[in-house]
C-alpha positions as a Python dict, from the first residue, in 0.01 Angstrom:
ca = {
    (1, 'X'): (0, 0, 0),
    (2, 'X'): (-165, -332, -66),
    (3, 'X'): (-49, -619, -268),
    (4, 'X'): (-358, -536, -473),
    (5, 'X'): (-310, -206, -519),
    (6, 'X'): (60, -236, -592),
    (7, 'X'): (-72, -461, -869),
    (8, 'X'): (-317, -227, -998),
    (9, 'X'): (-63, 38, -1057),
    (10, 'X'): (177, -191, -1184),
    (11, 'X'): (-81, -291, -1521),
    (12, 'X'): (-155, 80, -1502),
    (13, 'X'): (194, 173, -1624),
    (14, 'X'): (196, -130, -1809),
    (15, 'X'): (-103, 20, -1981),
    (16, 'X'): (45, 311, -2078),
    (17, 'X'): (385, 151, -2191),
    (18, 'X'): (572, 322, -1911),
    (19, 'X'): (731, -18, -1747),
    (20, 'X'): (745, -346, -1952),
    (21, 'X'): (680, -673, -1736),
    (22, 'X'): (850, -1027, -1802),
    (23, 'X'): (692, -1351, -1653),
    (24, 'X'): (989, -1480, -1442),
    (25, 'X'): (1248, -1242, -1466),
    (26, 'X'): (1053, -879, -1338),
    (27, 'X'): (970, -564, -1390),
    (28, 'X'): (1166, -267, -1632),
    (29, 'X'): (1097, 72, -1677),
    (30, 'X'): (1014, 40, -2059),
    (31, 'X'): (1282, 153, -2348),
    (32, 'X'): (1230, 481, -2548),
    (33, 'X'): (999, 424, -2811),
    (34, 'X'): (1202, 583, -3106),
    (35, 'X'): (1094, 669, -3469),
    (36, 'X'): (1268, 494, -3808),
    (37, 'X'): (1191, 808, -4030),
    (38, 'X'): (1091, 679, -4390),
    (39, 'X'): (1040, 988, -4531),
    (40, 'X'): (1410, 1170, -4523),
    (41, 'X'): (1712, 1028, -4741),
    (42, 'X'): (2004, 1054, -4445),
    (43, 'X'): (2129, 835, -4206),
    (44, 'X'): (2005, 638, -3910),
    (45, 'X'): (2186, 760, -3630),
    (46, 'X'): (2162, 1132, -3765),
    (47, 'X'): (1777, 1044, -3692),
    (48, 'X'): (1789, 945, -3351),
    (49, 'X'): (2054, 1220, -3227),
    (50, 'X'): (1754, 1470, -3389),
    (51, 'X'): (1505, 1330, -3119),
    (52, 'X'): (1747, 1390, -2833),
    (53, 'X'): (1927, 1057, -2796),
    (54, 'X'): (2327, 1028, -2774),
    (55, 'X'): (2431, 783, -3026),
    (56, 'X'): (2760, 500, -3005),
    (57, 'X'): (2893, 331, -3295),
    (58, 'X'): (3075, 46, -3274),
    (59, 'X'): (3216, -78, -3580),
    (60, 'X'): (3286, -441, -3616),
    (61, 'X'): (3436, -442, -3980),
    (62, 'X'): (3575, -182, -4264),
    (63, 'X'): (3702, -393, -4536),
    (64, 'X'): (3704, -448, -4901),
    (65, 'X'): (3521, -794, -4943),
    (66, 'X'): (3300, -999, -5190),
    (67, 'X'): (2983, -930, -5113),
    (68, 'X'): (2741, -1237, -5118),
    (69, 'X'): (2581, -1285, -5485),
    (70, 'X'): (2272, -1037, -5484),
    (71, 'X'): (2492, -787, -5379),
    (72, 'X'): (2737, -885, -5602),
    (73, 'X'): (2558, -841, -5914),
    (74, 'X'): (2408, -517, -5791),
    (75, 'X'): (2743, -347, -5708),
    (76, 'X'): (2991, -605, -5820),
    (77, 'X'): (3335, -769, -5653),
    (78, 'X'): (3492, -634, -5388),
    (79, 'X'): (3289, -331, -5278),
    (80, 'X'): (3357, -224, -4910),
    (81, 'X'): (3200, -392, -4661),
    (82, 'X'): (3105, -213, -4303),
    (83, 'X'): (2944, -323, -4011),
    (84, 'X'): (2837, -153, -3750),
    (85, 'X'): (2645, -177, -3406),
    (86, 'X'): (2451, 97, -3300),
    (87, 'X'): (2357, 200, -2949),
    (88, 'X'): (2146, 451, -2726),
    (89, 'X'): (1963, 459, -2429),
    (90, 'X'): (2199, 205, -2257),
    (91, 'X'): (2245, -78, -2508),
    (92, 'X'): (2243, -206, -2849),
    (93, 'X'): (1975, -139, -3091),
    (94, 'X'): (2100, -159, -3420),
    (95, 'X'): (2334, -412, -3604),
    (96, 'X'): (2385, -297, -3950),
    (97, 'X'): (2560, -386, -4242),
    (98, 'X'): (2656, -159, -4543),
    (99, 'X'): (2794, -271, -4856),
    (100, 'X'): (2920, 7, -5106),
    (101, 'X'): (3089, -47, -5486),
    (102, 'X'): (3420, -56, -5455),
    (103, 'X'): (3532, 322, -5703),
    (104, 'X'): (3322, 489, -5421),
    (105, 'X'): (3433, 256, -5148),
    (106, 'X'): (3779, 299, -5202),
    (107, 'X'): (3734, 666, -5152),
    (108, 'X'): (3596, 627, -4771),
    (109, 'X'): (3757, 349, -4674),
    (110, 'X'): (3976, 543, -4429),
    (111, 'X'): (3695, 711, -4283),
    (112, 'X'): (3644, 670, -3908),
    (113, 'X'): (3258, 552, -3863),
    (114, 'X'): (3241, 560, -3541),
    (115, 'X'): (3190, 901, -3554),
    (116, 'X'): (3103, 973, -3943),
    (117, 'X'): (2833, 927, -4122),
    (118, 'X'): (2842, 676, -4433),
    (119, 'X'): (2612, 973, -4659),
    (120, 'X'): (2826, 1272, -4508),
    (121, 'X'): (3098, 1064, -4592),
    (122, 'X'): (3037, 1008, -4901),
    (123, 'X'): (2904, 1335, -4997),
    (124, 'X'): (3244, 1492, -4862),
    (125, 'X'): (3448, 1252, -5080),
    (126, 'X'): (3241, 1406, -5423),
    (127, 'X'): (2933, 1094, -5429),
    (128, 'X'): (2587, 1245, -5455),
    (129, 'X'): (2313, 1036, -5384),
    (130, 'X'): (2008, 1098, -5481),
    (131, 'X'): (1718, 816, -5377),
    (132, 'X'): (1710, 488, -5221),
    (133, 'X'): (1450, 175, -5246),
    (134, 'X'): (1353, 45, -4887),
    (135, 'X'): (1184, -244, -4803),
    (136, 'X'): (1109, -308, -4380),
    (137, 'X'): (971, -644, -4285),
    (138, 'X'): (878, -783, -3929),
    (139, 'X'): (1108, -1042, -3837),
    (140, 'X'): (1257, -1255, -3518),
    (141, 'X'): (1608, -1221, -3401),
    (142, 'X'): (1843, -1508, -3538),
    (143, 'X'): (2161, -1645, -3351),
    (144, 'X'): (2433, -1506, -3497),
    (145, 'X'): (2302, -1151, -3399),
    (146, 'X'): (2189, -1190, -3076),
    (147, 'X'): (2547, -1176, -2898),
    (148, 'X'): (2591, -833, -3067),
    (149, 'X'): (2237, -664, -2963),
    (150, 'X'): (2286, -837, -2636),
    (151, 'X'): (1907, -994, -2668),
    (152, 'X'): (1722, -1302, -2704),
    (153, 'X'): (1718, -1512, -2986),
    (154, 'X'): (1376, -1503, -3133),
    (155, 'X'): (1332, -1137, -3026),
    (156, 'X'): (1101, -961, -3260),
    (157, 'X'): (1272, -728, -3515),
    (158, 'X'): (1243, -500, -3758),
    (159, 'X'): (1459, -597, -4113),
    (160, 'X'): (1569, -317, -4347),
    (161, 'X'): (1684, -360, -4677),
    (162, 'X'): (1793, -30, -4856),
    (163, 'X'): (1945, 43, -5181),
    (164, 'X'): (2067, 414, -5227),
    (165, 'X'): (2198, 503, -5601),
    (166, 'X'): (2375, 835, -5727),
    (167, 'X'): (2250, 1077, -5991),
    (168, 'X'): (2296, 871, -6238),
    (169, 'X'): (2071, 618, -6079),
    (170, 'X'): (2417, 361, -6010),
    (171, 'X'): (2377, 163, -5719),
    (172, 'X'): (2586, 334, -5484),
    (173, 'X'): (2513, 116, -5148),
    (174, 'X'): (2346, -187, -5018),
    (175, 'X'): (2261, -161, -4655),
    (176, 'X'): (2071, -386, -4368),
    (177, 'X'): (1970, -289, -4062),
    (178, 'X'): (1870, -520, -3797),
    (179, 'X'): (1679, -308, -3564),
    (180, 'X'): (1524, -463, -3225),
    (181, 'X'): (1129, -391, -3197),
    (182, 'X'): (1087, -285, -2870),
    (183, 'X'): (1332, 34, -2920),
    (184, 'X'): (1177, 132, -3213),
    (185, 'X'): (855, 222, -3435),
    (186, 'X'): (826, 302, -3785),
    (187, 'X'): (684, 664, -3889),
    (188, 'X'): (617, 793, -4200),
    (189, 'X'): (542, 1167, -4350),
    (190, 'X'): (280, 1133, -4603),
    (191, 'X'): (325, 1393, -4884),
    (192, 'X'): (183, 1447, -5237),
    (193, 'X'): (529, 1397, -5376),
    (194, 'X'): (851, 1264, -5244),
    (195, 'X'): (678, 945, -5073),
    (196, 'X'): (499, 688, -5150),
    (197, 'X'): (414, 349, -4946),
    (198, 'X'): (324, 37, -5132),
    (199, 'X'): (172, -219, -4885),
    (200, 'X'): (280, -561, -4999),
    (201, 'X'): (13, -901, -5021),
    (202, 'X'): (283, -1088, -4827),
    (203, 'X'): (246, -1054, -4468),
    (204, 'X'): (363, -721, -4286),
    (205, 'X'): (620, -598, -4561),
    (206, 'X'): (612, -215, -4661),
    (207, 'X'): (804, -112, -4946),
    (208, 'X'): (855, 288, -4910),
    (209, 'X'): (974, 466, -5285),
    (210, 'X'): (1170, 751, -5324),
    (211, 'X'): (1064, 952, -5613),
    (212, 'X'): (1344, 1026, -5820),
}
């Protein structure tokens, strides 16, 4: 095979997203391109496990703490605060922090999430939940993350900010997710109820609803 052919093949699978190619450093056989789900209320990892990936939750912290001041005055002082790192297909993906009021909090704290999930969890310990606001924005990876996704800073991102409240419409928990770009893209199931996208004027932000 020829140098020029070798390089021929090598933007082919480039092309179709099969290898991903850095200047200086080589050539990788390219992630999984995974979906973020917007349209079911459940968690993350439950997602991914769906599509056929093995899942590994490492969780850095499972205390009550105060929460910084917008979550504060959402949930109030101490709620439980949990944060997790969430990996598949060889590495870290997901760093993800979950704040949830304390009466609820206090119920799971004992929980092991390494292996549970947060709305199992919850549901098992009598808290129904019944929507969540969501609001994904692009963003770049920032320093104090990239030791736990084991990337660049300045790697592109995806940001989610969720709040999920009970029947009674209480804020129940506050969650972020810092998700790196290249393992995942964002899907959506349009319906004529259940769904809704609003498209903000700021750059790149989508704001998916639950309808209650």
């Amino acid at each position: 095979m020829t140098l020029m052919t070798l390089r021929q093949a090598l933007r082919h699978l480039s092309d179709e997203g099969l290898i991903v190619q850095r200047a200086g450093k080589g050539t990788y056989v390219a992630p999984p391109h995974l979906a973020y789900r917007l349209g079911p209320l459940r968690n993350l990892a439950d997602d991914l496990r769906e599509q056929g990936l093995e899942v590994q939750t490492r969780v850095l912290d499972q205390a009550l703490r105060r929460p910084p001041p917008p979550v504060a005055v959402l949930l109030g002082a101490p709620a439980l605060r949990l944060e997790r790192v969430r990996a598949f297909a060889g590495r870290p993906a997901v760093h993800q922090v979950s704040w949830v009021r304390k009466p609820f909090g206090n119920r799971i704290r004992a929980a092991d999430f390494a292996t549970a999930s947060l709305y199992l969890t919850l549901a098992d310990a009598g808290v129904a939940v019944a929507r969540a606001s969501e609001t994904i924005r692009p963003a770049v990876l920032e320093e104090e993350l990239a030791g736990h996704l084991h990337a660049e800073v300045g790697t592109p991102v995806f940001v989610s900010e969720r709040i999920t409240y009970s029947l009674d419409d209480t804020p129940v928990v506050a969650d972020r997710a810092v998700i790196l770009g290249e393992m995942m893209e964002i899907r959506a199931t349009r319906a004529a109820s259940g769904l809704s996208l609003t498209w903000s004027d700021v750059a790149a932000e989508v704001v998916p609803r639950r309808q209650p």
